[in-house]
C-alpha positions in Angstrom: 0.0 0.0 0.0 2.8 2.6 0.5 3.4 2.8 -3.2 2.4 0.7 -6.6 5.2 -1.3 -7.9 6.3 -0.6 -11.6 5.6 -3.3 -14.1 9.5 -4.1 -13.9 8.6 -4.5 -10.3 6.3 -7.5 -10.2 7.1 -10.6 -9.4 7.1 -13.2 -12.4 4.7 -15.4 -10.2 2.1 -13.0 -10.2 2.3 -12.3 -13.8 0.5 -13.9 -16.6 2.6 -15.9 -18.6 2.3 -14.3 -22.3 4.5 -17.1 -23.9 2.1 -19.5 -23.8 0.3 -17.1 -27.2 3.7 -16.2 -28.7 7.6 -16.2 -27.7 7.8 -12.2 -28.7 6.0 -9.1 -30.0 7.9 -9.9 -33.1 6.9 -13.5 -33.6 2.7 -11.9 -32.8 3.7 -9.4 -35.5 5.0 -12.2 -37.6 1.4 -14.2 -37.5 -0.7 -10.8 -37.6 1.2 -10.6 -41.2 0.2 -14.2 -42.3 -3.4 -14.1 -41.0 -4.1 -10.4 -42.7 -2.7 -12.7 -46.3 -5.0 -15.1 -45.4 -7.8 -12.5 -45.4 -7.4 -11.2 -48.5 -6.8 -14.3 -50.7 -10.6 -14.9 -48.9 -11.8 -11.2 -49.2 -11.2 -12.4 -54.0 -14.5 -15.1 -53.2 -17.0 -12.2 -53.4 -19.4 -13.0 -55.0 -19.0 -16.9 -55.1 -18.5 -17.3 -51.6 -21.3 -20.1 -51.5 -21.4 -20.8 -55.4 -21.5 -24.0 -54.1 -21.3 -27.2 -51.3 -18.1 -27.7 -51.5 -16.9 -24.2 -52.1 -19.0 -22.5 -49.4 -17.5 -25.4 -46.9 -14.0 -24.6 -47.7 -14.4 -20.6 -47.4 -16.2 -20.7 -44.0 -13.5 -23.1 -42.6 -11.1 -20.8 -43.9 -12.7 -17.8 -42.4 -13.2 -19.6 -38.6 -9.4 -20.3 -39.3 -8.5 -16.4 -39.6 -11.0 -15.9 -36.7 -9.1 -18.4 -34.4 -5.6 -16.5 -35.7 -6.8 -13.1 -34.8 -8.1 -14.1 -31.9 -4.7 -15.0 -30.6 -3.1 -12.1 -32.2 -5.9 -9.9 -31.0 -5.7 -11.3 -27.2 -2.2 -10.9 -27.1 -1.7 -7.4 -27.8 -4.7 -6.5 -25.4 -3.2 -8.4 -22.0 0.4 -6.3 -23.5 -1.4 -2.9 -23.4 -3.6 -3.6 -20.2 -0.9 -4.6 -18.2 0.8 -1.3 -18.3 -1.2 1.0 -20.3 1.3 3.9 -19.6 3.7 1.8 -21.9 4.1 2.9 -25.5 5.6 -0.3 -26.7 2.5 -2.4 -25.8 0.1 0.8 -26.7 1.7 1.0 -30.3 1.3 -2.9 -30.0 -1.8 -2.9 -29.7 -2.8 -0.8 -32.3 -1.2 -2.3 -34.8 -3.6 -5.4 -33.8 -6.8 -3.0 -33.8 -5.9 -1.5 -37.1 -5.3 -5.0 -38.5 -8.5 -6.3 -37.3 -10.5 -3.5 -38.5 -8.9 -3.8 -42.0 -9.9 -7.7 -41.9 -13.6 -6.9 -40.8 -14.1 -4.4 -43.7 -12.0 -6.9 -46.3 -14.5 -9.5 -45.0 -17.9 -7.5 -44.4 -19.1 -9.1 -47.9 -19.8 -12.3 -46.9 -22.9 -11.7 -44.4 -25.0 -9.7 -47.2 -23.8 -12.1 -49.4 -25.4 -15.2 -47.5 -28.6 -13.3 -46.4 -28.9 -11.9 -49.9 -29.5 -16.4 -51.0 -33.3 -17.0 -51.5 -34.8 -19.4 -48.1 -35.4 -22.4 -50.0 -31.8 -22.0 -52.2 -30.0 -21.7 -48.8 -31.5 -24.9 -47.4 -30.6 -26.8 -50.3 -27.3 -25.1 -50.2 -26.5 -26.7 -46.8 -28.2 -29.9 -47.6 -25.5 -30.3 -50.3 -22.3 -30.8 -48.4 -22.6 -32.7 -45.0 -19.6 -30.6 -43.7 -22.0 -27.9 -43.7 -23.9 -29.4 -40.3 -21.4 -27.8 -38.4 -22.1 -24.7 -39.2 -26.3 -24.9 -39.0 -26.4 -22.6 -36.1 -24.2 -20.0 -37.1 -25.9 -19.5 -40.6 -29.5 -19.7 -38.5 -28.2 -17.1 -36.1 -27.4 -15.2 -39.1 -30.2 -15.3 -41.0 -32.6 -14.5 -38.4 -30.9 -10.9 -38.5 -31.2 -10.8 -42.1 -33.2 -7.4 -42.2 -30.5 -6.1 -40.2 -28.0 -7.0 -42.4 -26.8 -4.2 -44.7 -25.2 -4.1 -48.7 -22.0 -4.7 -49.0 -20.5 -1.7 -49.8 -22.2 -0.3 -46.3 -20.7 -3.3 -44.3 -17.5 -2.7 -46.0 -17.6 0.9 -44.8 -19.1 0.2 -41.3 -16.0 -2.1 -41.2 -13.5 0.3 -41.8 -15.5 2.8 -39.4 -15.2 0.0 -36.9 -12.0 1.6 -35.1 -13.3 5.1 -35.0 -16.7 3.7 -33.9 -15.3 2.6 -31.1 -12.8 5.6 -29.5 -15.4 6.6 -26.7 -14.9 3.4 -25.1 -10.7 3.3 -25.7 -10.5 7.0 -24.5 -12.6 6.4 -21.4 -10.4 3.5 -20.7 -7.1 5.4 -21.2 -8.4 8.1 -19.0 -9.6 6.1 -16.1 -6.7 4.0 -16.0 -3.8 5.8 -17.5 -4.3 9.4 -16.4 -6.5 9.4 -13.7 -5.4 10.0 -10.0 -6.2 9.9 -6.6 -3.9 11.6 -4.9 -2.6 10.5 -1.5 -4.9 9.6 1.7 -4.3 8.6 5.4 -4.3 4.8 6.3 -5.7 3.8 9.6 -1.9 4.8 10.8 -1.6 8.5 9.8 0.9 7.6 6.8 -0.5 9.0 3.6 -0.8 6.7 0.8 -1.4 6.5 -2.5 -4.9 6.3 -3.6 -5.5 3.7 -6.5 -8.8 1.7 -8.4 -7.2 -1.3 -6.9 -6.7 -0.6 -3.1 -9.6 2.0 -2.2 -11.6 -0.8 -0.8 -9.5 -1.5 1.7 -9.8 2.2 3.1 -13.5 2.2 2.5 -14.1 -0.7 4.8 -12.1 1.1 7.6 -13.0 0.8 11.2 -11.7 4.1 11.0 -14.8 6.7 9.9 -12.2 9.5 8.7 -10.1 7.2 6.9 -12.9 5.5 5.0 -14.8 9.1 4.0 -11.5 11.1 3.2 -10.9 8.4 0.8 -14.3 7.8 -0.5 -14.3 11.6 -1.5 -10.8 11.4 -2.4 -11.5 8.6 -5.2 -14.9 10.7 -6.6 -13.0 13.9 -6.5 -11.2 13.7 -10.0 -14.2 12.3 -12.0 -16.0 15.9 -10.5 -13.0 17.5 -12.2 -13.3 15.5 -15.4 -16.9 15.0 -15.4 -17.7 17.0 -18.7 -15.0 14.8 -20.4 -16.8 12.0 -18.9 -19.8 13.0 -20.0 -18.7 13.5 -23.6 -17.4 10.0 -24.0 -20.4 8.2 -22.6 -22.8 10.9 -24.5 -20.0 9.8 -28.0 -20.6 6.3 -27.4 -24.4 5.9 -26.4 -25.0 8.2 -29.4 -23.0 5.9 -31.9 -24.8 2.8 -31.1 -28.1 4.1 -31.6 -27.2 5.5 -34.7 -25.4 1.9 -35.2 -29.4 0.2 -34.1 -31.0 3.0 -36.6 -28.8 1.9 -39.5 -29.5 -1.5 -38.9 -33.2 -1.3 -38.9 -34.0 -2.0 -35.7 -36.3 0.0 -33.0 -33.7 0.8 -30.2 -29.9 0.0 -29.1 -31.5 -2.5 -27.0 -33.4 -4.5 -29.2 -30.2 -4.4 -31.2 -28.0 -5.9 -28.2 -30.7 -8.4 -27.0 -31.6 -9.5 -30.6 -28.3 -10.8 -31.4 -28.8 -13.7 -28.7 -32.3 -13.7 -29.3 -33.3 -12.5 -26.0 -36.7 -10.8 -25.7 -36.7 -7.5 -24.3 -39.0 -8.6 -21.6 -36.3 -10.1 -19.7 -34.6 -6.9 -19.2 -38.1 -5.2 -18.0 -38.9 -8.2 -15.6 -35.7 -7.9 -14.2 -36.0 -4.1 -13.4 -39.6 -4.5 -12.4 -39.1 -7.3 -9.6 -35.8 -5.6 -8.4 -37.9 -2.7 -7.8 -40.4 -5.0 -6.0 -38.0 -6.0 -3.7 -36.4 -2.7 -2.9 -37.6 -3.1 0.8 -34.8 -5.8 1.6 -32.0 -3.8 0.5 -33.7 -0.8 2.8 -33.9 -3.2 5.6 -30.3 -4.1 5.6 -29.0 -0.6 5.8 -31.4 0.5 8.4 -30.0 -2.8 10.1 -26.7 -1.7 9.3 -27.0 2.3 10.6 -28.2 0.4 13.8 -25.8 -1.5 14.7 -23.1 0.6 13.9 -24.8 3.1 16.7 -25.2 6.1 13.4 -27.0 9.0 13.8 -27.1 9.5 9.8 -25.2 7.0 7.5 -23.5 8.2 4.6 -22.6 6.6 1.6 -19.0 5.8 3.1 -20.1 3.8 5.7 -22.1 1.5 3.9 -19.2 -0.7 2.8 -17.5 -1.1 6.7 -17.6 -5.1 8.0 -20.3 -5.4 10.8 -17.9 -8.0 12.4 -16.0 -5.2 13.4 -12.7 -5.9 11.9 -11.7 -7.1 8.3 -11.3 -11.2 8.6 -10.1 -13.8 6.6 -7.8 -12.1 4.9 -5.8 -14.1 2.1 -2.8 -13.4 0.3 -2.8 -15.0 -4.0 -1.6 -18.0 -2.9 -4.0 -18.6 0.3 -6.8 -17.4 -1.9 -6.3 -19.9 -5.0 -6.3 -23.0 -2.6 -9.8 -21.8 -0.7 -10.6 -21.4 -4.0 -9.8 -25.1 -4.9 -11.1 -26.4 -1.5 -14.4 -24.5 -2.1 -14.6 -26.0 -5.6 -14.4 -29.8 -5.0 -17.4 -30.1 -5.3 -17.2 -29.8 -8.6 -15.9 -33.0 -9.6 -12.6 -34.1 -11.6 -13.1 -32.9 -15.0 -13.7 -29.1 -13.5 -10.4 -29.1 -11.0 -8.9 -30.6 -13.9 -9.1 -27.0 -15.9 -9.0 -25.4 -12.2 -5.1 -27.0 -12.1 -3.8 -25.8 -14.8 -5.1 -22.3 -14.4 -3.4 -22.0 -11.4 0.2 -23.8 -12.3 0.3 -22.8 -15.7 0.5 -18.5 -15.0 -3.0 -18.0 -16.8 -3.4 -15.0 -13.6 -1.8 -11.9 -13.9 -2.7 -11.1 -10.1 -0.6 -7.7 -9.0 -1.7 -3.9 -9.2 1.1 -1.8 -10.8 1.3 1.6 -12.0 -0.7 1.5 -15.8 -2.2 -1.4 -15.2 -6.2 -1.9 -16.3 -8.3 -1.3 -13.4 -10.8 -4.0 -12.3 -10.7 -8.1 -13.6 -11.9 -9.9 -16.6 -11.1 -13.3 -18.2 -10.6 -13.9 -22.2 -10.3 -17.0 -23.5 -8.2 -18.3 -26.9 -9.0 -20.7 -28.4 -6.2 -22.4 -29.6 -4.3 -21.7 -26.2 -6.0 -21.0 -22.9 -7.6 -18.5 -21.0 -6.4 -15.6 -18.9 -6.7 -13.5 -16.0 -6.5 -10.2 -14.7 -6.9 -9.2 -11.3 -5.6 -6.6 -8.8 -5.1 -8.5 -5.8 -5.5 -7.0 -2.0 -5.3 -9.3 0.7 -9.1 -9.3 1.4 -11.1 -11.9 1.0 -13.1 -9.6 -1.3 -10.1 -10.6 -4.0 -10.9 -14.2 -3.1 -14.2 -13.9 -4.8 -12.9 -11.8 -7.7 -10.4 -14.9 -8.5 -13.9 -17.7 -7.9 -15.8 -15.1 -10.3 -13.0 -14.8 -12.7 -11.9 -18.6 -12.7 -15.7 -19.5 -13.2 -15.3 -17.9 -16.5 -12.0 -19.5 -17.2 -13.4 -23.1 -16.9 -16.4 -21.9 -18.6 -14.0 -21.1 -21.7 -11.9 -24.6 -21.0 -14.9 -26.8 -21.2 -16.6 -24.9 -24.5 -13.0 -25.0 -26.1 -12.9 -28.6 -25.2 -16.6 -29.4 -26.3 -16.7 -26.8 -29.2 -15.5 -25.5 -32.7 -14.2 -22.1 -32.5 -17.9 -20.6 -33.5 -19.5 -22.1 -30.8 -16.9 -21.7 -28.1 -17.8 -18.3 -26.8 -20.6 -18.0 -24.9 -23.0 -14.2 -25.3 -22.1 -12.7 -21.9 -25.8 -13.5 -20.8 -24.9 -17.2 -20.4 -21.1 -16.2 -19.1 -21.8 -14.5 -15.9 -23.8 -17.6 -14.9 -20.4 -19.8 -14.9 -18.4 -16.8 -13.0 -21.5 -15.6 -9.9 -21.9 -19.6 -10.1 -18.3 -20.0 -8.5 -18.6 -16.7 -5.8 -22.2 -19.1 -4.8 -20.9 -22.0 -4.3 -17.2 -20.1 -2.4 -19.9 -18.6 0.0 -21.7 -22.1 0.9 -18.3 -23.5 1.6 -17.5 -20.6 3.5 -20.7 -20.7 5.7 -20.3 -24.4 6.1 -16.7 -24.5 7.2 -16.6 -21.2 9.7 -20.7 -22.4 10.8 -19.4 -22.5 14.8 -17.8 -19.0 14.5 -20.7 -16.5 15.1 -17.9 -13.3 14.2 -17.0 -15.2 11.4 -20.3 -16.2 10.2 -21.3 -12.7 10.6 -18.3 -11.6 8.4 -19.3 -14.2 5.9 -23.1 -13.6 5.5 -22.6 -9.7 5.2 -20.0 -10.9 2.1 -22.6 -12.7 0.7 -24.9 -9.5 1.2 -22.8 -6.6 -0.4 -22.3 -9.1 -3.1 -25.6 -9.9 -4.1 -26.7 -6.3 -3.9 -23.5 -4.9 -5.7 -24.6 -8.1 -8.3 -28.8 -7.6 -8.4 -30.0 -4.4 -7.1 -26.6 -2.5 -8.4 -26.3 -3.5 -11.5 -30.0 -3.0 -12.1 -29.6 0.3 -11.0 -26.8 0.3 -13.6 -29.4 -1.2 -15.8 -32.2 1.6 -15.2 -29.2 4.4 -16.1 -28.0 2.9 -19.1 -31.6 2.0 -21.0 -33.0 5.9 -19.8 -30.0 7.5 -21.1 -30.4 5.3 -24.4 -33.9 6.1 -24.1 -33.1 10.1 -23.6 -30.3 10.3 -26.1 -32.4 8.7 -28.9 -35.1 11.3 -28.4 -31.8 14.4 -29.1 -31.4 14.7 -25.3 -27.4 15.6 -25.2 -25.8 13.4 -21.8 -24.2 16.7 -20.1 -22.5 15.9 -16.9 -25.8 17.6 -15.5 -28.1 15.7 -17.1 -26.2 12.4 -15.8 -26.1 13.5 -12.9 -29.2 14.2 -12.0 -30.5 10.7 -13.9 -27.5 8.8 -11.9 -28.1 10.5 -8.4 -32.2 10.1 -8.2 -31.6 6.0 -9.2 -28.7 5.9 -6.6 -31.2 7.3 -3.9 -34.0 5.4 -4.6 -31.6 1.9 -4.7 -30.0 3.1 -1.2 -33.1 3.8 0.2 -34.0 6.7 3.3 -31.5 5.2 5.7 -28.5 6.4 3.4 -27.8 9.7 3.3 -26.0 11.1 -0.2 -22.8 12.6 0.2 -19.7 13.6 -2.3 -20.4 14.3 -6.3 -23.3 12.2 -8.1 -20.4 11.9 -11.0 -18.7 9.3 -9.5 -21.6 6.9 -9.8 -22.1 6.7 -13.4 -18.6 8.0 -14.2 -16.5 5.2 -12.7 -18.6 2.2 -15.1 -16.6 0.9 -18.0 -19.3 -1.5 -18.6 -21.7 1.4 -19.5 -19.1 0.9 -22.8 -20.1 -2.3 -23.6 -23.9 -1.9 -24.6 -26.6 -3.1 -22.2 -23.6 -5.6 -21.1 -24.8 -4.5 -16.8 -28.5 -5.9 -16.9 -27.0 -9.7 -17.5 -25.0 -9.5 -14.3 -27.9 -9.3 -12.4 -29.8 -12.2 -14.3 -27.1 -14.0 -14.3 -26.6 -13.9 -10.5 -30.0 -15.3 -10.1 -29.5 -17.9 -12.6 -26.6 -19.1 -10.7 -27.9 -18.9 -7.2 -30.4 -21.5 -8.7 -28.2 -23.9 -10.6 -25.6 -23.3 -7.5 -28.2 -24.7 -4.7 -28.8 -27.5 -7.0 -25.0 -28.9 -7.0 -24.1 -27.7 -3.5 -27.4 -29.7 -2.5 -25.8 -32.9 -4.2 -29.3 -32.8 -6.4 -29.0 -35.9 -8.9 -28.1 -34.8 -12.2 -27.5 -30.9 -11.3 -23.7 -30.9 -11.3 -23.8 -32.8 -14.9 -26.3 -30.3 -16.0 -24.6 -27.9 -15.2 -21.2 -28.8 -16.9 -23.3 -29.5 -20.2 -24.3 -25.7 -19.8 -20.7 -24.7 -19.7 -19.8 -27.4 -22.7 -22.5 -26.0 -24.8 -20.6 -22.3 -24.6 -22.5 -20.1 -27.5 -24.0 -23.3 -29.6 -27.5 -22.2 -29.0 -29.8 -19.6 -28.0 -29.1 -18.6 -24.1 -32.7 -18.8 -23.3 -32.7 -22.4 -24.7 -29.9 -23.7 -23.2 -30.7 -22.6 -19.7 -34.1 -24.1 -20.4 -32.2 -27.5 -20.4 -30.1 -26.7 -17.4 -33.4 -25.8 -15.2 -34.0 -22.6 -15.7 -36.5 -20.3 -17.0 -35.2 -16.8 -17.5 -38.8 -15.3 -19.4 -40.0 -15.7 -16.3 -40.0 -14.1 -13.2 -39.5 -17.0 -10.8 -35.9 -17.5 -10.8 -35.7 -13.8 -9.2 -38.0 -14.9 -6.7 -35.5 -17.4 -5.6 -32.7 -15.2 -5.4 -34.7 -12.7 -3.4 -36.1 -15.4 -1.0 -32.5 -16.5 -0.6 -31.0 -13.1 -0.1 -34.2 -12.6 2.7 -33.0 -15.8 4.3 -29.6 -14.7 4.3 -30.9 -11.6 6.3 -32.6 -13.2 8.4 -29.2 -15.4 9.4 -27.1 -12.2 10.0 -29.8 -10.2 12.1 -30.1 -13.0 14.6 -26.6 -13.3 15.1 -26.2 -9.8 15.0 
């Protein structure tokens, strides 16, 4: 905590190992060369990309081929760049893989008008002609199904080689929040002023310490007040861009543009808002539980996040937290610790903060090599459930790419936050089970459970209910000023907090600080997906017959159907409200645990 180590700095254990993609930038540079050939002795079949069985069979393995390069290529340069942004050798890296790609998409933007332009009954016989074709059924269903959205070629081409500038907001927000944004310096529980970064704020908000925890609170929102017109503009750029993406493409909304792709209906999305709103009267309880125990007169926002246990307990360092990880996860049978092993031996984590590095975690998987990490590890248990989250989506990855060809592989992020809240479910069972004689610890434990399930289901709704009225607003010519934001961002944060929190600081922070508000009505599936998994997570933790193998047939499947069908065959109906209802009347049990032993 005294300072953030320089890339240099970081121990090789705590790094991911990038050799397992490529031996050097050059050698990635070398096979970025040879795929971008490869696309354009495939970009001279216009025109007879499907003339025939045969010829339509070789093409599209020859495309999934490129795809399965640049994926590699493409992964590569983004874990160089987001490991130390500030670094001009991995940033000019990178680029050249963006600027690659985005030549490749527009070289190959013919062949989707080209296939939806083929008559219905033609098509069929088409793929009746060549049984190599099979394979590919639900890809060329998926695509079809959007064929009114599919443009001509020569707009696809140019929407392809717009594709870079089309997406700046989101690479300029990203270079600002993590590059160029700073803290400053706060006091620690000792007096000493330390740096303030993305990665160690929590451990000063859950100070026992009430100064400590509100100077940094208001520390951390204090430059996105500064920048919050530059904020503003980036999120007002890219909301603006993707409904004039959904207008192009002939469809009603942004949102039925994001959900349609995976076939979704929009009624999900305004079930889930609706009975999150139903059940705002939990998350109201637990703070006015919270403000009473912790003997406050008024509770700010920067006491919300303070351990009722009354100090912060089992705290684990990487090591410590990857084997509760793999103790928590035994239930999972042979074939998941399996993938679980070599994730952990094999350097797949890249676990340290340092100075440049992306704020936050994610997982991305390669196909033709393995997945990876990113984390910022603090010794909290917090950081614990990060590495369960993130690990769930790594073995989600491992089993598709086992199970899978390279289409199918990926799951739509609707189906992959099952696999990761799945894993932080089944980490808190284990946890309750094995501390269940330790009241303090229990207490510690359950109030985990708590600010994770409403960070996951009433936050990211909120998140939710931002993001579709600003698409809403923006659509109609309403610019996104900071003001405007604001005002939208702090009224939802009040009415999610509920009368027992007071508001405090800027409202800026609370819409400003979301890089997932760049990924187009990406927050709602958190919330849905928590649910889901709270579901399928009873089932296996319960020992249920057949729910661990359905679930691992979920995670096989990856993206090889429609999300709403395949969760239909693991047990869950998601066009319904019911599976919310669980979660809720889980979460209520939950509260019920923590206030009697409180």
């Amino acid at each position: 905590m005294e300072k953030q180590l320089k890339r240099s700095e970081v121990p090789k254990a705590l790094k991911w190992d990038l050799t397992l993609l490529y031996e050097s930038d050059e050698a990635m540079e070398q096979a970025l060369a040879k795929t971008q050939q490869k696309a354009s002795e495939l970009a001279k079949t216009a025109g007879h990309f499907a003339s025939d069985g045969q010829t339509f069979l070789r093409n599209l393995n020859e495309n999934k081929t490129i795809g399965e390069e640049l994926e590699r290529e493409f992964v590569y340069g983004m874990l160089r760049r987001d490991s130390d942004t500030t670094d001009s050798t991995a940033v000019t890296l990178y680029g050249q893989v963006v600027n690659a790609a985005t030549m490749i998409e527009a070289e190959l933007a013919f062949i989707q008008p080209e296939l939806t332009a083929i008559d219905d009954s033609d098509f069929t016989k088409l793929m009746q002609s060549e049984p190599g074709l099979a394979e590919y059924q639900y890809e060329m269903t998926k695509l079809r199904r959007q064929k009114k959205h599919v443009l001509s070629k020569a707009e696809e081409t140019l929407l392809g080689y717009l594709n870079k500038s089309l997406d700046s907001a989101e690479e300029i927000y990203n270079t600002l929040n993590d590059a160029d944004l700073k803290f400053g310096k706060v006091h620690d529980e000792q007096g000493q002023l330390v740096e303030l970064t993305h990665g160690n704020r929590s451990q000063f908000n859950e100070s026992q310490n009430r100064s400590v925890r509100k100077e940094a609170v208001l520390a951390y929102e204090k430059p996105y007040h500064e920048l919050r017109n530059t904020f503003a503009q980036t999120l007002n750029s890219f909301i603006s861009t993707e409904n004039a993406l959904a207008m192009i493409r002939h469809y009603p909304s942004a949102r039925a543009a994001a959900l349609g792709a995976n076939n979704i209906p929009e009624s999900v999305y305004d079930t889930l808002v609706a009975t999150v709103n139903q059940h705002l009267d939990l998350v109201y309880r637990w703070y006015e539980l919270k403000k009473r125990v912790l003997g406050l007169d008024k509770m700010y926002k920067y006491d919300v996040n303070v351990p009722l246990a009354g100090e912060d307990m089992l705290k684990t360092t990487f090591e410590q937290g990857k084997q509760l990880t793999w103790d928590a996860l035994q239930v999972m049978g042979p074939e998941y610790l399996k993938g679980l092993k070599s994730e952990f031996e094999h350097r797949w984590i890249d676990a340290a903060e340092n100075l440049g590095k992306r704020s936050g975690g994610y997982q991305v998987g390669v196909y033709t090599a393995n997945p990876f990490i990113l984390l910022n590890w603090t010794d909290k248990l917090y950081s614990t459930f990060v590495l369960a989250h993130e690990s769930g989506h790594a073995m989600h990855s491992w089993f598709a790419q086992r199970a899978q060809p390279s289409e199918y592989a990926d799951a739509p992020i609707f189906l992959a936050e099952v696999a990761s809240t799945f894993n932080e479910n089944i980490l808190t069972d284990y946890l309750l089970e094995k501390y269940q004689d330790d009241p303090k610890k229990l207490i510690f434990i359950l109030e985990q459970y708590i600010t994770g399930f409403i960070g996951t289901i009433y936050r990211q709704t909120q998140f939710a209910e931002f993001e579709d009225a600003a698409y809403k607003a923006e659509q109609k010519g309403q610019t996104l000023t900071a003001d405007y934001l604001d005002q939208l961002s702090g009224d939802l944060v009040n009415k999610y907090y509920g009368p027992a929190v007071e508001e405090t600081g800027t409202r800026t922070q609370s819409w400003a600080y979301v890089p997932h508000f760049y990924m187009n009505y990406y927050v709602y599936q958190y919330a849905t997906s928590w649910a889901v998994s709270t579901a399928l997570s009873e089932a296996v933790w319960q020992h249920e017959p057949g729910a661990l193998e359905r679930y691992l047939d979920l995670l096989r499947a990856g993206g090889s159907d429609d999300p709403v069908t395949l969760l239909k065959h693991a047990g869950v109906d998601v066009t319904d409200s019911q599976y919310l209802e669980r979660a809720f009347a889980l979460f209520e049990k939950r509260l019920d645990q923590i206030e009697k032993l409180l």
